[in-house]
N, C-alpha and C positions, 0 to 999 in steps of 0.2 A: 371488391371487398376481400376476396379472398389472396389475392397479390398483396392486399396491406399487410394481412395475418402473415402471410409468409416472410416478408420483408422483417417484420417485427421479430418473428421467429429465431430469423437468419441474425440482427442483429443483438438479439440479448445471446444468444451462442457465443456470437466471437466476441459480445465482453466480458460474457464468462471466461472465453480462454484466453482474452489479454489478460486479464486480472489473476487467472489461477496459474497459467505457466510460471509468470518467472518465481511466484511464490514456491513450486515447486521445485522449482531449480535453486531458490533461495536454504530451502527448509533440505539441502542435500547436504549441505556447508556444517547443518545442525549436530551432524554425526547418526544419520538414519541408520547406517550401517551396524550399531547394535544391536539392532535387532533379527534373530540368523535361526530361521527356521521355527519359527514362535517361540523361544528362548527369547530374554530379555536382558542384558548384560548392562552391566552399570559403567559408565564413562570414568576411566582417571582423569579426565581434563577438570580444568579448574571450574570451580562452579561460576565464580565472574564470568568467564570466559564464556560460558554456558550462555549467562543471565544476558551478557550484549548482543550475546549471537540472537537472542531471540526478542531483545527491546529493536535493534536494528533487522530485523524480519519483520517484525508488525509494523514499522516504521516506514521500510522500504513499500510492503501492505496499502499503506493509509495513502502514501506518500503519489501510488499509480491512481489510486479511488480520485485524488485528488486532482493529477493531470486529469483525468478523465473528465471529470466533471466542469474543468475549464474547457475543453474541449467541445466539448456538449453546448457551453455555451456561445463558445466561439461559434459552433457550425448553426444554433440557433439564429444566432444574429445575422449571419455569411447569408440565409437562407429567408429572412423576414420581408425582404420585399420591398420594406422602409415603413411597413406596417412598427406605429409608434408601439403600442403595447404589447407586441413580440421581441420590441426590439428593448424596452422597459425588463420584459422578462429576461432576457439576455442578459443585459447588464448585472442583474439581481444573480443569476447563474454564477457569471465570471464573478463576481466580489466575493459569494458565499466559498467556489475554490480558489480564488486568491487568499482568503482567508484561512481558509481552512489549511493550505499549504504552509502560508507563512507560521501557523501552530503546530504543524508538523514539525518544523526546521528548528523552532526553539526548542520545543518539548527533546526532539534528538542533541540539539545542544546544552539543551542542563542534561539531561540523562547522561550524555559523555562526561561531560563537567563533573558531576556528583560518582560516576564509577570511577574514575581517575585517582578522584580525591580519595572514595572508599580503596582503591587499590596500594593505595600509597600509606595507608595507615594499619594495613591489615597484612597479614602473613601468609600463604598457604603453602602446607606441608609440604 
């Protein structure tokens, strides 16, 4: 009982640190570097510029949640024995991140789509 707990333990850890690394190393791109000593200084970069950097961070975000979650259900299935209704749940797993990915990848292609267009009709200083 108590090797489950730990196993379980051990594996929500390192999906917390799949999932939060590269976010952090995403959110460094952001221009973290404003901030210098608890002063808070404001960015000349363009605010678009800003707005994508941080549609494509949530995006990139959603986009690991979602490998992950096909994963999960791949190693469900790898793992079911040929037992029918673990392997029913598996299937249900992989469709809901198959789907879920493939709305990731549109949502990031109109979001490009529509900043492109606002970039091209808009001016900054």
């Amino acid at each position: 009982m108590l090797n489950n707990k730990i196993s379980k333990l051990i594996l929500i850890i390192s999906f917390l640190v799949f999932l939060i690394t590269p976010t952090l190393v995403l959110a460094d791109r952001l221009g973290t570097d404003m901030i210098e000593e608890g002063n808070i200084h404001l960015s000349n970069e363009d605010p678009r510029v800003v707005t994508v950097k941080i549609i494509n961070l949530v995006l990139t975000f959603l986009g690991i949640i979602s490998v992950v979650v096909v994963l999960v259900g791949g190693f469900k299935w790898m793992t079911s024995g040929g037992n029918q209704e673990q392997v029913g749940q598996a299937k249900k797993i992989l469709i809901a991140g198959l789907i879920g990915l493939i709305i990731i990848l549109l949502s990031w292609g109109i979001s490009t789509f529509v900043i492109t267009q606002v970039a091209d009709i808009t001016t900054w200083p």
